[in-house]
N, C-alpha and C positions, 0 to 999 in steps of 0.2 A: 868083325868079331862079335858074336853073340853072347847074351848072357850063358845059354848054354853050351856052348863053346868055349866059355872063361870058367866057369865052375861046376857044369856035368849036370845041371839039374834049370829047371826053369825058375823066374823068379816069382816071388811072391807077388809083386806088385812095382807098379813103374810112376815115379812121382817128378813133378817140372815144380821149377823155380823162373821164374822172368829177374833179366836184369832190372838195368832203372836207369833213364834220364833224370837228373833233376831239373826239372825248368828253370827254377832258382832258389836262391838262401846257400849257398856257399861257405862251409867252417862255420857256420852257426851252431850247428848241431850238438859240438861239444861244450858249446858255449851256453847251451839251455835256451838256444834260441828254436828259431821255424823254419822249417822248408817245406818245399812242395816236387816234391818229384812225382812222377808216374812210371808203371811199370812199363817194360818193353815185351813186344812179344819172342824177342829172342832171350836164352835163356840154358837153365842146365837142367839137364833128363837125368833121374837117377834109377834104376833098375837093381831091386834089392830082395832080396832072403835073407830069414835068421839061421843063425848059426846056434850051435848048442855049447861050443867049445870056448866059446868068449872070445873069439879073434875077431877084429876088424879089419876087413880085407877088399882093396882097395885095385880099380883097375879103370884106366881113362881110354876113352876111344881118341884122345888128342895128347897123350905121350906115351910112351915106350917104359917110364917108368910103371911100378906099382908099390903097394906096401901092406904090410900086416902085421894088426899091431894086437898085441891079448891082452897089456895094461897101459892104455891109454895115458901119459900124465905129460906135461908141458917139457918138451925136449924132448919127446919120443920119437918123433917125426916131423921131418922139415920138405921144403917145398908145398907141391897145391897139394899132397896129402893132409899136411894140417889141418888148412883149413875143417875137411870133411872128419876128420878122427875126432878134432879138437870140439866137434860137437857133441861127436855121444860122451868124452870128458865132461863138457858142460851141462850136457841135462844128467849125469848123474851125480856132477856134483851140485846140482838143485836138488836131489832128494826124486828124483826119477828110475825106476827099473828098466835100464836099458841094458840090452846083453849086447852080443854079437851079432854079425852079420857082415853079410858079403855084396860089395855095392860096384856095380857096371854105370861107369859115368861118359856120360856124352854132353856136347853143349853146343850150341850154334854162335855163343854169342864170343865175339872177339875176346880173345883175352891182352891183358894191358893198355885196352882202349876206354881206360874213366869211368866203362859202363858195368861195376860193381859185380862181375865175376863172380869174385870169391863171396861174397854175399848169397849170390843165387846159387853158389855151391854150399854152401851152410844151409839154406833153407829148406832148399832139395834133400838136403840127407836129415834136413832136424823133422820135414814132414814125412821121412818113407821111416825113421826109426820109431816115431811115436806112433807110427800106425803097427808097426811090424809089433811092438810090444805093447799096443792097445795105452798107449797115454796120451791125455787127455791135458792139454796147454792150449789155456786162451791163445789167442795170436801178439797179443803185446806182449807179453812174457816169454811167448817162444823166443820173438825178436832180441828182447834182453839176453837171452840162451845164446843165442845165435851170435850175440854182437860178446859176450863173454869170448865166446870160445876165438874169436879173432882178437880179440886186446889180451887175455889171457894164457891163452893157447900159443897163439903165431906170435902175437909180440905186438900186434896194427891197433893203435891207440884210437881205434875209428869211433864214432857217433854212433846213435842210431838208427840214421837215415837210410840208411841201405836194406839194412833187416828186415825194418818194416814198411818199406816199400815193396821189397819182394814179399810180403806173406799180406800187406793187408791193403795194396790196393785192388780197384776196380776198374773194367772195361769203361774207357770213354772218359775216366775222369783224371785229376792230381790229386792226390795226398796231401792237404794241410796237417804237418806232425809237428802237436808242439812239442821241442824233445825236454820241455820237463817234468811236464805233467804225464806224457808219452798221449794223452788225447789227440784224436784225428780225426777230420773229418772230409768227406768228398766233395771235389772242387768242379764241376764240370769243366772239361777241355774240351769243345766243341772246335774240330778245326778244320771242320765245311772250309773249301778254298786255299788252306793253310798247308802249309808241309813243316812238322819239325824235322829237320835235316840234321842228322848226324855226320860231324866229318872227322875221321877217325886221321890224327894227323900223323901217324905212325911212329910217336918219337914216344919210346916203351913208357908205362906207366909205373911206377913201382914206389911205393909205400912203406917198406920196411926200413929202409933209409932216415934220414936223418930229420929230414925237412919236414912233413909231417912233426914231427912230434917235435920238433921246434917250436912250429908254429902255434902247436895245441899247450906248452909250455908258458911260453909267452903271452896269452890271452889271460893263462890262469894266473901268473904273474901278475900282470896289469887289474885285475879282479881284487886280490890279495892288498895291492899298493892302495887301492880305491875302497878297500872295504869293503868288496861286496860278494854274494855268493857268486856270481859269473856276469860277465859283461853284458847277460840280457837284462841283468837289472841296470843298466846305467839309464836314467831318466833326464840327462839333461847334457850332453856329448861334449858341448863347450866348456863346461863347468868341469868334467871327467879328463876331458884331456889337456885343460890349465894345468891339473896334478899330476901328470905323468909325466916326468922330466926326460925319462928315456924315449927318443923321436922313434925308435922303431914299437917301441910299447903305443905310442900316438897312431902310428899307423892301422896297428894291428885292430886295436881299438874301433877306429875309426869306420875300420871294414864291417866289420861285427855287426856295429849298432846300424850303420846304415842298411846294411844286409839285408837285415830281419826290419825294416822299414820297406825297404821293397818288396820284399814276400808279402806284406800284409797288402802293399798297393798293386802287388799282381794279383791276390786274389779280388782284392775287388772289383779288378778289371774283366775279368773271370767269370766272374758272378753276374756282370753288367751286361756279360754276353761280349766285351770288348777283345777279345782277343788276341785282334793285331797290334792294339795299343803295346802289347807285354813288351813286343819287341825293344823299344826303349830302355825299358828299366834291365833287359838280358843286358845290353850295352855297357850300358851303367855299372851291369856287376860284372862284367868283364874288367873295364878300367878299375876298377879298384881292387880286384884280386891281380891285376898287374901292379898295379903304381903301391899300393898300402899293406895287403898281403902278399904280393912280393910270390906267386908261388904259378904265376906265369910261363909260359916256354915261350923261342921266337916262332915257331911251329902255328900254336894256337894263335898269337898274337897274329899274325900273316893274315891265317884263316877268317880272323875278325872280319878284318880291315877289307879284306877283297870280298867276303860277303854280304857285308853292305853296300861296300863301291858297288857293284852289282845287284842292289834291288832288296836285298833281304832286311827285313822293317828290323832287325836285330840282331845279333849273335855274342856269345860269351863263352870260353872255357868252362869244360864240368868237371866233376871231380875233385881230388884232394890237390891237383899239381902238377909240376912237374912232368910232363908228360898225359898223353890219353887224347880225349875226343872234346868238339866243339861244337855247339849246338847253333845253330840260325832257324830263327820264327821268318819262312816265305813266303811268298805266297806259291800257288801251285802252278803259276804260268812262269816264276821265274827261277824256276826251282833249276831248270837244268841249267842258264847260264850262272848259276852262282857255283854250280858244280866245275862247270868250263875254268870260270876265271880262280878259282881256287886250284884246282887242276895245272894249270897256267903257271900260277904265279912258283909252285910247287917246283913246277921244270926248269923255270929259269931259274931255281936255285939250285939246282943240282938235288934236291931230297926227294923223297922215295914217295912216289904218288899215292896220294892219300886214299880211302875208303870212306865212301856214302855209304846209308844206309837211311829211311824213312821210318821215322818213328811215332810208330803207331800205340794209343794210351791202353793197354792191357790188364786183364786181370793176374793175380797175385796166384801162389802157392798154390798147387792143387794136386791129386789125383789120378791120373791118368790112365791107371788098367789094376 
């Protein structure tokens, strides 16, 4: 199905979004802490023309659905329409002239597998509508746009990580974003030798649920008890969680600040040119978004544990939870038995055989025709 074949006319122009790995910093995000993802070269393609009649009209090469909406406002549309409507809501509720138009979506990139989807779906459509009506948003501020119309829009109490991974990284590096000053800066990921391995553990990813914003509740809970604006101010963690009487507020806690201590020890690994040292600390934030944040699957947990038995200097769960993909730092000679024994382990459980994929550090939002 073609653009001209969906709507009787050619498009204006064809705009991509890349997903995003994060390497690490996990729930930091909303916490005003750091992370560092990099973009994927897989991603969503958005093929678009203005409309003059103010309808936004909506049509995916990966569902049967579609939608068309002429006033946009929060409850107008549900599913992955949202996401893409609940953008041009949000750049004109910034004070943006965005009208209509008519958007043909395609994507390569898995959906419900942790690697931020619906992100490269906002991005794609907040880069083809500001082009289609000639406006003019920095890139950290689209990201705010963008990350609105998912907490606002859809309901997803997400961070900024995502956003602005898809719009403002670069080929060959990660993203250090601090989320609260929204500063960033390019991390080289040299991974001569290296595979990051994506293992997509097929147990659905989904966010609109509870758990999420549990957990985003309870950080800001434990901030509130401690007095502070958000758990990236905690400066002294033993002293932070003597005060916190409730052991699951200590947990949550505890992830946070150590989190955002690992981020800062992978970039300097990073920087040192050390690489395969990261592995380690991926490990590390693994265990503890099982054991302390608590937002684990047995899925990912598996996928850990046989991809180090098997050779891989590290691996951790990504994403917000409950479901999605698992990333292992390998090296490239032992990349396929890590796929094997994870593969393996997968059958003798009776679950549905997982999906690789090689992730490669790509450029951000862009362009395309």
């Amino acid at each position: 199905m073609s653009f001209r074949e969906t709507y009787g006319r050619e498009p204006d122009g064809v705009w991509r979004a890349p997903g995003r790995v994060n390497l690490i910093g996990e729930h930091t995000d909303y916490n005003d802490g750091f992370v560092l993802p990099f973009a994927l070269s897989q991603g969503v393609t958005v093929a678009a023309a203005r409309r003059d009649d103010g309808v936004f009209a909506l049509r995916s090469l990966q569902s049967s659905s579609a939608a068309e909406v002429s006033d946009p406002v929060p409850g107008s549309v549900d599913g992955w329409a949202a996401y893409a409507v609940g953008v041009a809501w949000s750049l004109r509720e910034a004070g943006h002239a965005v009208g209509g138009a008519s958007l043909l979506i395609d994507a390569d990139l898995p959906q419900g597998a942790g690697l931020s989807s619906s992100a490269a779906l906002e991005c794609a459509v907040a880069v083809a509508l500001c082009d289609l009506y000639d406006v003019t948003v920095p890139e950290p501020e689209l990201a705010r746009i963008a990350q609105r119309a998912e907490n606002d829009f859809v309901g997803v109490p997400c961070g900024i990580m995502d956003q602005s991974a898809s719009l403002l990284c670069t080929d060959g590096h990660a993203l250090l974003l601090d989320c609260r000053s929204g500063l960033s800066a390019q991390v080289p990921l040299d991974l001569t030798g290296l595979t990051v391995l994506v293992i997509d553990t097929r147990a659905e990813h989904e966010l609109v649920d509870g758990g999420y914003a549990d957990r985003r509740t309870a950080c800001e809970k434990a901030a509130e008890l401690l007095g502070l604006p958000s758990l990236r101010d905690v400066t002294d963690l033993g002293e932070a969680l003597s005060r916190l009487g409730d052991p699951v507020l200590r947990r949550r806690t505890r992830h946070v600040v150590t989190e955002n201590h690992r981020v800062e020890a992978a970039v300097g690994l990073l920087r040192a040119g050390a690489v395969g040292e990261v592995g380690a600390l991926l490990t590390a934030s693994h265990l503890s978004l099982r054991d302390q944040f608590e937002v684990s699957w047995p899925e990912a947990d598996v996928a850990v544990e046989e991809a180090v038995r098997a050779g891989a200097r590290g691996a951790r769960m990504v994403g917000g939870g409950f479901g999605g993909s698992v990333i292992a730092l390998v090296s490239s000679d032992r990349a396929a038995r890590v796929r094997e024994a994870v593969t393996e382990a997968y059958t003798k459980r009776g679950w549905p055989e997982p999906h690789f994929l090689d992730a490669v550090p790509s450029a951000g939002a862009t362009r395309l025709a």
